[in-house]
C-alpha positions in Angstrom: -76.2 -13.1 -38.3 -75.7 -16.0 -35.8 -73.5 -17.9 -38.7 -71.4 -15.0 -39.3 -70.4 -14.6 -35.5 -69.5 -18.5 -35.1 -67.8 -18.5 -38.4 -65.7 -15.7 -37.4 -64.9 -17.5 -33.9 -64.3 -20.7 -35.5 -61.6 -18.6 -37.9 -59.8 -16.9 -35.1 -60.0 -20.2 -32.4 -58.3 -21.9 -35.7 -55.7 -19.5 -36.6 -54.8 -19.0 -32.7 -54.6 -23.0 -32.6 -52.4 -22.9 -35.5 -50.0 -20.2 -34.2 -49.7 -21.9 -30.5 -48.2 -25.1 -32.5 -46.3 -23.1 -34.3 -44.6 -21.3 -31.5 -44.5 -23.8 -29.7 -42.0 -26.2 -32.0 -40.1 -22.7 -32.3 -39.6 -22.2 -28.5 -38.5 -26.1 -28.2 -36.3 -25.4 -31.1 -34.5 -22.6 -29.8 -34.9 -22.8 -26.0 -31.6 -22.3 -24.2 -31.2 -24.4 -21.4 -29.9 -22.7 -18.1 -28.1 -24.3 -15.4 -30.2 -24.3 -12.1 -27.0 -23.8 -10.0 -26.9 -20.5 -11.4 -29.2 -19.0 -9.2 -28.2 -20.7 -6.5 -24.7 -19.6 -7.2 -26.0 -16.1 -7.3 -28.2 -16.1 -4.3 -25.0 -17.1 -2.3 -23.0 -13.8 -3.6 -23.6 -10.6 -1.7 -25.1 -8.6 -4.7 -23.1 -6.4 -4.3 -22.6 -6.1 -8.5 -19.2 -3.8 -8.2 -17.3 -6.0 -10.5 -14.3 -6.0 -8.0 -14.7 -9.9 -9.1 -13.5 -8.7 -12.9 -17.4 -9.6 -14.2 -20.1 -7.6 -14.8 -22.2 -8.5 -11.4 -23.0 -11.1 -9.4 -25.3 -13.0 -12.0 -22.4 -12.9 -15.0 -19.6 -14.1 -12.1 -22.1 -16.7 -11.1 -22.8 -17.9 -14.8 -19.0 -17.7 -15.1 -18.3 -20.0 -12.3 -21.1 -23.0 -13.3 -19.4 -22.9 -17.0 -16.0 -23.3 -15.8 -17.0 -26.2 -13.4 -14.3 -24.7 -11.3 -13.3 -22.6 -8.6 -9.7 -21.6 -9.3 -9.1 -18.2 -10.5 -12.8 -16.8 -9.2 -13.1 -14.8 -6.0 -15.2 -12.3 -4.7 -13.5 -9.6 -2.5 -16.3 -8.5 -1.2 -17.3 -11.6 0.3 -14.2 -13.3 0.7 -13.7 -16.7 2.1 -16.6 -17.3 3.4 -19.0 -16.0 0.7 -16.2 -18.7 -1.5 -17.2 -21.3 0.6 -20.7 -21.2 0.4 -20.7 -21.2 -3.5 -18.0 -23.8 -3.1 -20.9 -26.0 -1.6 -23.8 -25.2 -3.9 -20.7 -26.5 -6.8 -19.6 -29.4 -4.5 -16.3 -28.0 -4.6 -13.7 -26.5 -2.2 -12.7 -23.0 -2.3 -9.3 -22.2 -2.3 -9.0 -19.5 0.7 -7.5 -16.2 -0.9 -5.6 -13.2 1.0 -7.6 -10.9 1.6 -6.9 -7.4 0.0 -6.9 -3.5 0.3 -6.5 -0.3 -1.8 -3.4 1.3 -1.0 -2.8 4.8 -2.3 1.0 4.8 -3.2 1.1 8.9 -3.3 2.0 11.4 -0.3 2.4 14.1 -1.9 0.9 16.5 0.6 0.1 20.1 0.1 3.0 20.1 2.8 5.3 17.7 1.2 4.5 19.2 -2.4 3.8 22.9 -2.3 1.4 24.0 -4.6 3.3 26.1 -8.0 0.0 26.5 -9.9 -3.9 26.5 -9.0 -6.2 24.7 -10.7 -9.2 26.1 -11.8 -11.1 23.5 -13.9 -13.6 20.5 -13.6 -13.9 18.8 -10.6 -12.6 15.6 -11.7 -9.6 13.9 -12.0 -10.4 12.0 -15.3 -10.7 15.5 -16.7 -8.2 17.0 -15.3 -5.5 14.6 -15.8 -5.4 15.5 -19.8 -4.4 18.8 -19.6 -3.2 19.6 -15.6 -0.1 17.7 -14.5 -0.7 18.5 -10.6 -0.2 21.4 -8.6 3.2 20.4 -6.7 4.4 20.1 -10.0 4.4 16.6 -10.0 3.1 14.7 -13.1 2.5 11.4 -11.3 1.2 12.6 -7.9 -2.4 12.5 -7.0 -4.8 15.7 -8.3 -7.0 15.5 -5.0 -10.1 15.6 -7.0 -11.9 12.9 -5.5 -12.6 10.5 -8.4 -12.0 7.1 -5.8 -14.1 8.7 -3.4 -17.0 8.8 -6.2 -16.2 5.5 -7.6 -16.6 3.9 -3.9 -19.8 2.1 -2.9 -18.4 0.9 0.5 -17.7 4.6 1.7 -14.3 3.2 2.5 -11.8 6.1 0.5 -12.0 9.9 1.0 -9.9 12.7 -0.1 -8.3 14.2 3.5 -9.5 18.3 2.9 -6.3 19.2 4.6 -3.7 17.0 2.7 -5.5 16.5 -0.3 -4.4 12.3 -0.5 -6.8 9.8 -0.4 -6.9 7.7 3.0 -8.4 4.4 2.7 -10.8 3.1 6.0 -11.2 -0.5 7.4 -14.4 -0.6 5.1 -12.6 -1.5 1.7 -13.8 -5.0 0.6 -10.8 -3.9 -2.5 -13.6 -4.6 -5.1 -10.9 -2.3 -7.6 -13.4 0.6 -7.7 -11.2 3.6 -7.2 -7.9 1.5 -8.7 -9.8 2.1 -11.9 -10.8 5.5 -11.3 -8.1 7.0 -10.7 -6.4 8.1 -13.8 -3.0 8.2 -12.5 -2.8 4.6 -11.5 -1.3 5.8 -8.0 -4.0 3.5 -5.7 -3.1 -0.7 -5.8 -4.7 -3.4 -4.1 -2.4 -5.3 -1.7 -2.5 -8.0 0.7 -3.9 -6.6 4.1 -0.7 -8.7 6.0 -0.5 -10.4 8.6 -1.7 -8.2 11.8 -3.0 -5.6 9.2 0.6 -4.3 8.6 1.8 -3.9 5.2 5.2 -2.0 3.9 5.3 -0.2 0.8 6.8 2.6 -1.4 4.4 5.4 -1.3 6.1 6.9 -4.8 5.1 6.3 -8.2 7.3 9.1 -9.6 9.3 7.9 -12.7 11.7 10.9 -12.7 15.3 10.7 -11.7 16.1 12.3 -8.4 16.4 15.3 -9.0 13.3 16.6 -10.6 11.3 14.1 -8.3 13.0 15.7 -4.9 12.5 18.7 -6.1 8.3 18.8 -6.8 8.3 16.3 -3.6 10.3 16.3 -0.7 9.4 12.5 0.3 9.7 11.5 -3.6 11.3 8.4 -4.6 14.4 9.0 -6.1 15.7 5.8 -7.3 19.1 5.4 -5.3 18.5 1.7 -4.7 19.4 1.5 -1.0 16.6 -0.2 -0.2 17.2 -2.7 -3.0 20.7 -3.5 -1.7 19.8 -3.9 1.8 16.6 -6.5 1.4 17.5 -9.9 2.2 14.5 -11.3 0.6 14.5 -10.2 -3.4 10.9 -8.4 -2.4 12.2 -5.0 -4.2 12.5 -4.2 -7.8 13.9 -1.3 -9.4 12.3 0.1 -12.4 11.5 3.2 -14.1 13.6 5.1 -11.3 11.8 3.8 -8.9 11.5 1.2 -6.4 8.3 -1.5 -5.9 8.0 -3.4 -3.3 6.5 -7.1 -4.1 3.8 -7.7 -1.3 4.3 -11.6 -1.6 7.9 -11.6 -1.1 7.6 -8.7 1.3 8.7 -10.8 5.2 8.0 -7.1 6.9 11.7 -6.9 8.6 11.8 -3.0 7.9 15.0 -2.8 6.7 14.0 -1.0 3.8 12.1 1.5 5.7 15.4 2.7 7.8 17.5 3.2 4.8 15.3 4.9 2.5 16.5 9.2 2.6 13.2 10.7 1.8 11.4 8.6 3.6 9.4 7.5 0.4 8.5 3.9 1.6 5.7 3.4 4.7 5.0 0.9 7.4 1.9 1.2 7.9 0.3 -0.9 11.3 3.4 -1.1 12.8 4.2 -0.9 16.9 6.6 2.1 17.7 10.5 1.4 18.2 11.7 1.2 21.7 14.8 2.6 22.5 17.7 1.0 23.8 18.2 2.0 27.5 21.6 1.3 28.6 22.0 -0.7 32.1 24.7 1.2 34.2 26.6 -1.5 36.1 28.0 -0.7 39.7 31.7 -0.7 39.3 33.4 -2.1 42.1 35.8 0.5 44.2 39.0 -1.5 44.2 38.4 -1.1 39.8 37.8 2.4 40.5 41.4 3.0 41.8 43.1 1.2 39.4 41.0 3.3 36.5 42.0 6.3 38.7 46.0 5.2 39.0 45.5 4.6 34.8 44.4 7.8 34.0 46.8 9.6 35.7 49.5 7.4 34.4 48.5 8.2 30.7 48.2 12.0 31.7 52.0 12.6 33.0 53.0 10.3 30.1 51.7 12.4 27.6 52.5 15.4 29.0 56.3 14.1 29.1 56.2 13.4 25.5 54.6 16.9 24.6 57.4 18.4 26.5 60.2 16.8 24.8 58.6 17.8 21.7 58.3 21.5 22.3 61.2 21.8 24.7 64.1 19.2 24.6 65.9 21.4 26.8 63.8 21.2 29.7 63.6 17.9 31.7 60.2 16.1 32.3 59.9 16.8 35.6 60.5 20.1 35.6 57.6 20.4 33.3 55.2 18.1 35.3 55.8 20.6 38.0 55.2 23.9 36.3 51.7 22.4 34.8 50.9 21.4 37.9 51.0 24.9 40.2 48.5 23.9 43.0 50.4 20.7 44.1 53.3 22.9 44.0 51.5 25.7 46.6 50.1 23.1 48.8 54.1 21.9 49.1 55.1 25.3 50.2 52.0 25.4 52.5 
């Protein structure tokens, strides 16, 4: 009995001997060798895993980053510079400082600047109803209101206004590109916040001509290029009917903004005009008189010419007199 038990032990404490070796040649054969600057790459990202940096999360944008040996062409936008310079350090590299960026919803298609035509009764979604609804206003490009950014957000930085039905962005968005890829109508862009926060751009992505676009939308863009031929910089294009405004050309001068007849493109950040107060200047009294003596010169001149037009008969004088009864009473007074 005591042979069978050590026998059996001896079998198994041989087999299990055998087996280690064997997996251990296998795991040296095929062990895949991982860069320690990963993690440390990783730990110096927010974790944040939106994807705004184009990756998957944090871990597959920090694997990217120690393959390339390179920091050109990476950014986080939730982090931003600084979160670029830390990992610039863990790679001994310097970061390259980006602008930083925000979603922009390029729609104002208001219940009040696009009346509702039709009501929607349907899914709560704009995904869904983009295949079969074309918008309410009428407008096939305009924004559904649904609330599909507002979802998509993990930075509670976009919500649908209840009363206008457009998306208003907050001073949370870190643009991680959320709600640009929600949307199914491609109507919300990330742009350069600008210097002082102020940004200019065409709140229109209507491709209709203008007719049809003014008439779903009264602040449509209708594609008359008046704000193409007045910018001095090349910052606006004109496609599809449409006007675009190029953020990295864009110098802010507003131009654009004054000319534009539905008031289609937005300044956003932007200190109010001040009107131009004209200074009345004290004119002295000897300039008075002679303005006086002018004026009453001009006056019996034109008078004389009217009256040799209508009656060549009568003399000048004659007629200066008759026009002018009250000097002629104070005479006889």
């Amino acid at each position: 009995m005591n042979e069978v038990i050590i026998y059996t032990v001896g079998s198994l404490g041989a087999l299990a001997i055998v087996a280690a070796v064997i997996l251990y040649f296998v795991a040296q054969k095929f062990k895949v060798f991982e860069d320690p600057r990963i993690d440390d790459v990783e730990e110096a990202l927010p974790s944040a895993n939106c994807g705004g940096c184009g990756y998957a999360g944090c871990r597959a944008f920090a694997e990217a980053i120690v393959k390339s040996g390179t920091l050109e062409g990476f950014n986080c936008p939730v982090g931003g510079a600084d979160i670029m310079t830390d990992v610039g350090k863990v790679m001994g590299l310097e970061a390259a400082i980006a602008e930083p960026q925000i979603a922009v919803v390029r729609c104002n298609g208001t219940v009040k600047n696009s009346p509702a035509k039709v009501k929607y009764d349907g899914i709560s979604s704009c995904a869904a109803a983009a295949t079969i609804f074309s918008g309410e206003g009428g407008c096939s490009f305009g924004c559904l209101g649904l609330g599909d950014c507002e979802e998509s957000c993990d930075f509670d930085a976009i919500h649908v206004n209840p009363k206008t039905m457009i998306p208003e962005v907050t001073s949370n968005c870190v643009a991680c590109n959320a709600c640009v890829i929600a949307c199914p109508k491609d109507i919300i862009e990330l742009r350069n916040v600008g210097k002082k926060e102020r940004r200019i751009f065409v709140s229109c992505v209507n491709e209709e001509k203008g007719a049809p676009a003014k008439k779903n939308c009264d602040v449509a863009c209708i594609g008359c290029s008046k704000c193409f031929n007045v910018c001095p910089f090349d910052a606006i294009e004109m496609k599809n009917n449409r006007a675009y405004i190029d953020y990295e050309k864009c110098k802010l001068c507003r131009k654009c903004v004054v000319v534009c007849p539905t008031e289609a493109i937005h300044e956003i950040n932007f200190p109010l005009k001040k009107l131009k107060t004209e200074v009345k200047k004290e004119i002295p009294k000897k300039e008075m008189e002679t303005i006086k003596v002018d004026i009453t010169a001009n006056l019996e001149t034109k008078t004389t010419e009217r009256t040799k037009d209508e009656k060549p008969g009568e003399s000048p004088k004659e007629k200066t007199i008759k026009e002018t009864p009250s000097d002629n009473n104070d005479d006889k007074a």
